[in-house]
C-alpha positions as CSV (number, residue, x, y, z in Angstrom):
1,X,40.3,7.0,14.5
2,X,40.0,8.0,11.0
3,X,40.8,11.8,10.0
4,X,38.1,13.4,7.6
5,X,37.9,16.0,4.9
6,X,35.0,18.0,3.6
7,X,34.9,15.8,0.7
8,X,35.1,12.6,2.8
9,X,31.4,13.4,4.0
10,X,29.8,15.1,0.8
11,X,30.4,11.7,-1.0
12,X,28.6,10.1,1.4
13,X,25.8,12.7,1.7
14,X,25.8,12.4,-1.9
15,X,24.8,8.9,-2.1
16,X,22.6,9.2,0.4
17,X,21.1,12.2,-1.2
18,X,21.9,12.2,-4.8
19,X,22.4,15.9,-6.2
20,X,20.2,14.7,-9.4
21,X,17.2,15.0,-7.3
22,X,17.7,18.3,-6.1
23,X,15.3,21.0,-8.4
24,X,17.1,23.0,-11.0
25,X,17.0,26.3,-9.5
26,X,18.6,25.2,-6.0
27,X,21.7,25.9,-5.3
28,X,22.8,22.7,-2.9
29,X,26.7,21.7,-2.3
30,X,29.3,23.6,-1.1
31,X,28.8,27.4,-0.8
32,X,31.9,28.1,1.3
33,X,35.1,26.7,1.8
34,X,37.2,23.5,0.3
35,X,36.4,20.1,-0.1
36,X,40.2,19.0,1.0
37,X,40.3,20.8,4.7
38,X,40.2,18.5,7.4
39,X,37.3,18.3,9.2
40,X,37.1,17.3,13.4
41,X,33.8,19.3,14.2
42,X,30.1,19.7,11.6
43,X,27.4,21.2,13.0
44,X,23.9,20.8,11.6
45,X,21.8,23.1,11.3
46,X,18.6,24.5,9.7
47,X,19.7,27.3,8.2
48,X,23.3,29.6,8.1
49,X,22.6,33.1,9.8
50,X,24.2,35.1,11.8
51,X,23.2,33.2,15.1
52,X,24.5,30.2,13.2
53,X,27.9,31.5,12.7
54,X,28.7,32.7,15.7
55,X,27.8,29.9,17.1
56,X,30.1,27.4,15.0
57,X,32.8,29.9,15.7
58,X,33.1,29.5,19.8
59,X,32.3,25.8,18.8
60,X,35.4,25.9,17.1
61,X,33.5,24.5,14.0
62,X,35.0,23.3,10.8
63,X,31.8,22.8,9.0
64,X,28.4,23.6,8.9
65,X,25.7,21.3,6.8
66,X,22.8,22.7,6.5
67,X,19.5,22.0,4.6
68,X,18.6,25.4,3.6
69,X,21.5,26.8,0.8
70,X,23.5,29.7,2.2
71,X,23.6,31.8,-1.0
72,X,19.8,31.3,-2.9
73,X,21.0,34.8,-4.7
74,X,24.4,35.4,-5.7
75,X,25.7,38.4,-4.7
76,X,27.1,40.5,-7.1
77,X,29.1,42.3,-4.6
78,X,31.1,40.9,-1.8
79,X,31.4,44.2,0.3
80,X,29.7,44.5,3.9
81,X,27.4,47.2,3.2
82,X,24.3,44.1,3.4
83,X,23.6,42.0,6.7
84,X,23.9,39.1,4.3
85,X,27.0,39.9,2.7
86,X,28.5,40.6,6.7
87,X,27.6,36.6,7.1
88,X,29.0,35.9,4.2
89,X,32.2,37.5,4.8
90,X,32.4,36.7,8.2
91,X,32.1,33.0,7.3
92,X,35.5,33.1,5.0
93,X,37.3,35.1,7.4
94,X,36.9,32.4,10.5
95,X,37.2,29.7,7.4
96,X,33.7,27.7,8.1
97,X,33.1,25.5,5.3
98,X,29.5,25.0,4.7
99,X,27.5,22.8,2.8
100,X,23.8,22.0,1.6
101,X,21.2,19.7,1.0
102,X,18.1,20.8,0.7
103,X,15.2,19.6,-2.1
104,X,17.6,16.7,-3.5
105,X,17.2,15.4,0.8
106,X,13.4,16.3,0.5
107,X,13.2,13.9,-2.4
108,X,15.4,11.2,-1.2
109,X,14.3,7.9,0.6
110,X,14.5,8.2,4.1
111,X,15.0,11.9,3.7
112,X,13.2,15.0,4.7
113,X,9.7,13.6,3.5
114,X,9.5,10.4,4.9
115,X,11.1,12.0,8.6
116,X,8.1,14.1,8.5
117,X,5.8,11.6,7.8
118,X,7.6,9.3,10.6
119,X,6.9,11.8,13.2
120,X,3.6,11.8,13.0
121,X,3.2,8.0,12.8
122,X,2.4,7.3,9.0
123,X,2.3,3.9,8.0
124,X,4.7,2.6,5.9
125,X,2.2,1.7,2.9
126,X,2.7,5.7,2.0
127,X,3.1,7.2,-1.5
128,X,5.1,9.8,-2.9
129,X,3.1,13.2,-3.5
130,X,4.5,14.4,-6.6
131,X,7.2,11.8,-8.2
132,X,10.1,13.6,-9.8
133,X,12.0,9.8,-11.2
134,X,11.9,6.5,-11.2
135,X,14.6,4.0,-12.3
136,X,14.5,0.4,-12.9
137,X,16.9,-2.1,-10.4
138,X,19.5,-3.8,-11.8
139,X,20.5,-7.5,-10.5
140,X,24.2,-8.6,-10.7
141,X,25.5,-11.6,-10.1
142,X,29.4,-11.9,-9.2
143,X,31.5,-15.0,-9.0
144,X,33.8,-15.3,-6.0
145,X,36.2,-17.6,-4.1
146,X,34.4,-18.9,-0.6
147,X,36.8,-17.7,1.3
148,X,36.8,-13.6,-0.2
149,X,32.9,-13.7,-0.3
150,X,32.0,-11.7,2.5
151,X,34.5,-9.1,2.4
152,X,33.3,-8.5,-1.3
153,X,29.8,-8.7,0.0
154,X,30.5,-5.6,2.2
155,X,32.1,-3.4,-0.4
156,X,28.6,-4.0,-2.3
157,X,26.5,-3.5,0.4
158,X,28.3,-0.1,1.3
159,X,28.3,1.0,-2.1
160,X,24.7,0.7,-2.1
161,X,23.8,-2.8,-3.6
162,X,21.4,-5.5,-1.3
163,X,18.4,-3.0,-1.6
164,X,14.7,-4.8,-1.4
165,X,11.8,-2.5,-0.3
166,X,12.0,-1.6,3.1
167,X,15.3,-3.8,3.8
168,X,18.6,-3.4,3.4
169,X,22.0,-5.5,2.9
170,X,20.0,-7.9,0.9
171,X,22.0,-10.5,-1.0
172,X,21.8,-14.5,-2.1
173,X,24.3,-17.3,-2.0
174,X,24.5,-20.2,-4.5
175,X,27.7,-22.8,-4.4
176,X,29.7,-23.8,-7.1
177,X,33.1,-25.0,-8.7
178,X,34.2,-22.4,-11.2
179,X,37.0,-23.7,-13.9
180,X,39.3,-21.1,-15.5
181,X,43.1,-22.0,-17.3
182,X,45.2,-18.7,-17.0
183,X,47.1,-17.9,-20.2
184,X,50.2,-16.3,-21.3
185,X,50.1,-12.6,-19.9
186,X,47.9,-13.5,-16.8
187,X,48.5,-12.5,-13.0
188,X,46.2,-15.1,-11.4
189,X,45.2,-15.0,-7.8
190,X,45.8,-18.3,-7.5
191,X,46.8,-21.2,-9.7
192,X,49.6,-21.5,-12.9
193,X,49.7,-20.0,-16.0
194,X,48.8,-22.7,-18.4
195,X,47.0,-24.9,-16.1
196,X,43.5,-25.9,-15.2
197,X,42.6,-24.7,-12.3
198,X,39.1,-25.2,-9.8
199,X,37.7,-23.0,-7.7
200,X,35.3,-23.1,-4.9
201,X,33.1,-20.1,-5.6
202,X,29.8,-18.4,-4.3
203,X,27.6,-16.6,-6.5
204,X,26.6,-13.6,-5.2
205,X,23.5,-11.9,-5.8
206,X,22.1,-8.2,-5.7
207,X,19.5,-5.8,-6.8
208,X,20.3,-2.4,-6.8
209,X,18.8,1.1,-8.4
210,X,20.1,1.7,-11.8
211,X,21.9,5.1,-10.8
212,X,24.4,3.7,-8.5
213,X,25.6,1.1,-11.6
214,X,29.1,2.3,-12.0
215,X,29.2,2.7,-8.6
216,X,28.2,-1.4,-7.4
217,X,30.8,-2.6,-10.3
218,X,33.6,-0.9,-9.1
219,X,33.3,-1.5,-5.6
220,X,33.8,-5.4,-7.6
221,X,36.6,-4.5,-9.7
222,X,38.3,-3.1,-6.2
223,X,37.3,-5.5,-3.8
224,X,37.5,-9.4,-5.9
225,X,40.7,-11.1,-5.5
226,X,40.6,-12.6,-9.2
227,X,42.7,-10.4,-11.9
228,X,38.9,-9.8,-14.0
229,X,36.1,-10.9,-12.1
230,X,33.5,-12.2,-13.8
231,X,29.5,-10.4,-13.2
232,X,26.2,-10.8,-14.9
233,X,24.1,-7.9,-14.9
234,X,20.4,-7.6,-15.5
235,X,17.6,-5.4,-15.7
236,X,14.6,-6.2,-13.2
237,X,11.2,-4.9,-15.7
238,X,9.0,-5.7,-12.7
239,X,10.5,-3.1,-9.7
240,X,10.9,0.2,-9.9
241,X,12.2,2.9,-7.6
242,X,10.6,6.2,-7.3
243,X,11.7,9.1,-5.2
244,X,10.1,12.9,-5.2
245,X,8.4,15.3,-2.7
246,X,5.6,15.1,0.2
247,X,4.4,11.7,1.6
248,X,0.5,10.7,1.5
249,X,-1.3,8.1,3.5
250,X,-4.1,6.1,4.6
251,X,-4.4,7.8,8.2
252,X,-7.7,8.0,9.5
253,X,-8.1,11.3,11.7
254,X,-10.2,14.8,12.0
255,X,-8.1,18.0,11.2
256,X,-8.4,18.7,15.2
257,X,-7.2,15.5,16.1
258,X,-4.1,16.5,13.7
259,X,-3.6,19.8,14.9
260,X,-3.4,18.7,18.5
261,X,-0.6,16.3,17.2
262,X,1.3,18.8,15.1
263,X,1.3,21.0,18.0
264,X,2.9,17.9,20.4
265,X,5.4,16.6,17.5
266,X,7.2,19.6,16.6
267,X,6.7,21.4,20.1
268,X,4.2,24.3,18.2
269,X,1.9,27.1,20.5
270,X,-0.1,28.1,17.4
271,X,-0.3,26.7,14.0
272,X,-3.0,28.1,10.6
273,X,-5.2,25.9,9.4
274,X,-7.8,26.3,6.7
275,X,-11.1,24.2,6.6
276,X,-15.1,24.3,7.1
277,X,-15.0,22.2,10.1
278,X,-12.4,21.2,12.3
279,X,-14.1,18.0,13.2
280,X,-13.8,16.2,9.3
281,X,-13.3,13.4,9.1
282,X,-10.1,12.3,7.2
283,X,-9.4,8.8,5.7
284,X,-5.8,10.3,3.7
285,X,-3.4,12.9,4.5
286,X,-0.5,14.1,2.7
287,X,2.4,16.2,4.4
288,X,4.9,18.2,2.6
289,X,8.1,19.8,4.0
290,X,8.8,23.5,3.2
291,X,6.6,25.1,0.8
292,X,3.8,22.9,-0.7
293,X,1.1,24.4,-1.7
294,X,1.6,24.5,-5.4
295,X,1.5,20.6,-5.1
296,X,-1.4,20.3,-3.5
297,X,-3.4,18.9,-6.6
298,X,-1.5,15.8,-6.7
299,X,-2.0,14.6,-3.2
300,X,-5.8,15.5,-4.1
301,X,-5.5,13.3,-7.3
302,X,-4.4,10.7,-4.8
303,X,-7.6,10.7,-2.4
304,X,-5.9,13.3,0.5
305,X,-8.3,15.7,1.8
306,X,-5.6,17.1,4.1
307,X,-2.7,18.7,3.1
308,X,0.0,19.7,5.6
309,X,2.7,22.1,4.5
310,X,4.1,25.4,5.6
311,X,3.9,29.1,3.8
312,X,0.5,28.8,3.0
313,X,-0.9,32.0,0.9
314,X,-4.1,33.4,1.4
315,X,-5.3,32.8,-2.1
316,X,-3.7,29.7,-2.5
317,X,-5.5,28.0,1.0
318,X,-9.1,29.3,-1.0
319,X,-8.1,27.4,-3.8
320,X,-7.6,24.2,-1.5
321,X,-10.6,24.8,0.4
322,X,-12.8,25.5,-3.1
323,X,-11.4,21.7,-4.3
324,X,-12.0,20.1,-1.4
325,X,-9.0,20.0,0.7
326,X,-8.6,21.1,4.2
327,X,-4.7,22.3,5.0
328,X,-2.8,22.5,7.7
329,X,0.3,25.2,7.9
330,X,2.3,24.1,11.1
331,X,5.2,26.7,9.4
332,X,8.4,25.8,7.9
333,X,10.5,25.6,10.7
334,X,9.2,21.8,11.2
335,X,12.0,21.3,8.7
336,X,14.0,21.7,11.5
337,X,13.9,17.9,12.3
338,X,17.0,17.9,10.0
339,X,19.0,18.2,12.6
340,X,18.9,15.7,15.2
341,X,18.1,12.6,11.9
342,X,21.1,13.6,9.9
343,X,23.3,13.4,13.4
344,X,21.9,10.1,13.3
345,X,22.9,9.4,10.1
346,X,26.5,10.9,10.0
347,X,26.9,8.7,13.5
348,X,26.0,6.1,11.9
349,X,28.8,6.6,8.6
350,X,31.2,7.6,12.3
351,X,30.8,4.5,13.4
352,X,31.1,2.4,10.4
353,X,34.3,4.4,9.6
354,X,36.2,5.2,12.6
355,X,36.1,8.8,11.8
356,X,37.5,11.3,14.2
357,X,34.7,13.5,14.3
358,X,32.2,15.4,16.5
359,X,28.8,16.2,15.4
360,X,27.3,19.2,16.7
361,X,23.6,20.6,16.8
362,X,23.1,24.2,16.4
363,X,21.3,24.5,19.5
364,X,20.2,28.8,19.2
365,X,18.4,28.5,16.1
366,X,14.7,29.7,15.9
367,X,11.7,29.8,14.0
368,X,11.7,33.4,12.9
369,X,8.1,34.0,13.2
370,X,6.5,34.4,17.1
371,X,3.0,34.6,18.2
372,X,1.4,36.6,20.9
């Protein structure tokens, strides 16, 4: 087994959740601790509070990841004269590192918006809500002896390359013979300096999102046996890849029908809801993790006439309701899913890796809000 540092697992929650995407005023990453201490325990978790900490401490916890940021105001002082600062404090003194991603997972693929929408069975021919960037793919093409192939292959497909819709580890294969005399000054992998030299080689080919560029070429410049590898790289004009906030749908359903099946998904007594009749008829519906309402418009523009999303003003539902759309507000806590899909994912980077590692879920946790 493989031991792990802090930094070890923020690069790969960074690829899978690129800070770029995260909004400008939220303060994700690593709010406590070092990126070099070794890590043997993480616990997930909604939220850092009190409950939270103590927790992670008779856990023996090296790090907490949660979604929500720890500090969303910096504190000017650092003295325990606020119950926030006491968390704070009480979080260096039992050194628990903690880290977060919050709105750059609700943007990513497979993230925070499509989890939602997964738990309450939306197809997969959804849209994004409100788009925050889209990037063209890049297709290269890489030259490599038969017998290296696959081992290269997997260096690309774990730096991210292989990527096609809705399918992963995506590449294609063509045969050849490739011809190369090494000259003075040359290290070659195989053959003699000065002499012609054939190769049986496979050409190897991927599409991958633009951002991750750098990334794909040096996983090649690592992983090829030949001294400088030789890659073509294009731009695909035809594919894009989007990511942003909030799923919508074709789901056809009455905002009772939906209610009764927010209540069963996320295990809820009493949601809000907002709409003339609780028996429309729906043919879209858009959810959106957290806060949503200011984005409401855009699933509108799109054909939703329900909205899902938590925090729900009073003036803002009468705006929805005066344009047409009906809204659900099942709370924020839903967010809480988090936890047991990014266990899923880290055991899935745990297993690939051989790390030494044990991935808790805070388990005391609650929705702060209760009904009676």
């Amino acid at each position: 087994m493989n031991q792990i540092t802090v930094n070890d697992l923020v690069e790969k929650i960074e690829r899978f959740a690129p800070p770029y995407l995260a909004e400008d005023w939220d303060p994700i990453g690593l709010s406590f601790g070092s990126k070099d201490k070794l890590v043997k325990k993480v616990m997930l978790a909604l939220d850092v509070d009190a409950t939270t900490i103590q927790e992670a401490k008779e856990n023996h916890v090296d790090l907490i990841f949660t979604h929500h940021p720890a500090v969303f105001k910096a504190p000017k002082l650092l003295n325990s004269d606020d119950t926030r600062r006491q968390d704070y404090i009480e979080l260096i003194k039992s050194d628990i590192a903690v880290y977060s991603a919050h709105t750059n997972i609700d943007a990513a693929e497979n993230g925070m918006s499509d989890w939602l929408a997964d738990a309450l069975s939306f197809p997969e021919n959804r849209s994004i809500v409100s788009t925050i960037r889209e990037e063209f793919y890049k297709k290269i093409a890489v030259y490599v002896p038969v017998e290296a192939a696959e081992k290269l292959r997997t260096a690309m497909h774990e730096a991210g390359a292989g990527e096609v819709g809705q399918y992963n580890d995506v590449s294609y294969d063509m045969l050849g013979v490739g011809h190369f005399t090494p000259s003075d000054g040359a290290h070659p992998d195989r053959g003699e300096v000065g002499e012609s030299e054939t190769v049986e080689e496979l050409r190897i080919e991927m599409l991958f999102p633009e951002s991750i560029r750098d990334r794909v070429i040096q996983s090649i410049l690592t992983n090829h046996p030949y001294e400088e590898p030789v890659y073509d790289l294009y731009t695909i004009e035809n594919q894009k890849k989007a990511y942003g906030f909030g799923r919508i749908a074709p789901v056809e359903t009455t905002t009772e029908e939906m209610i009764t099946q927010l209540k069963e998904t996320f295990n809820l007594s009493h949601l809000r809801y907002a709409g003339q009749t609780s028996s429309r008829i729906h043919k879209k519906v858009a959810i959106f993790g957290g806060s949503g309402e200011n984005y409401y418009k855009e699933a509108l523009a799109q054909g939703a006439t329900l909205f899902i999303t938590g925090d729900v003003s009073y003036h803002g539902a009468q705006d929805m309701l005066r344009d047409g759309m009906d809204v659900i507000d099942p709370g924020h806590f839903i967010e809480s899913i988090f936890v047991p899909k990014m266990k899923e994912q880290l055991n899935q980077w745990k297993n690939l890796h051989q790390w030494d590692l044990e991935i808790l879920e805070a388990r005391l946790q609650k929705d702060v809000f209760k009904f009676s």
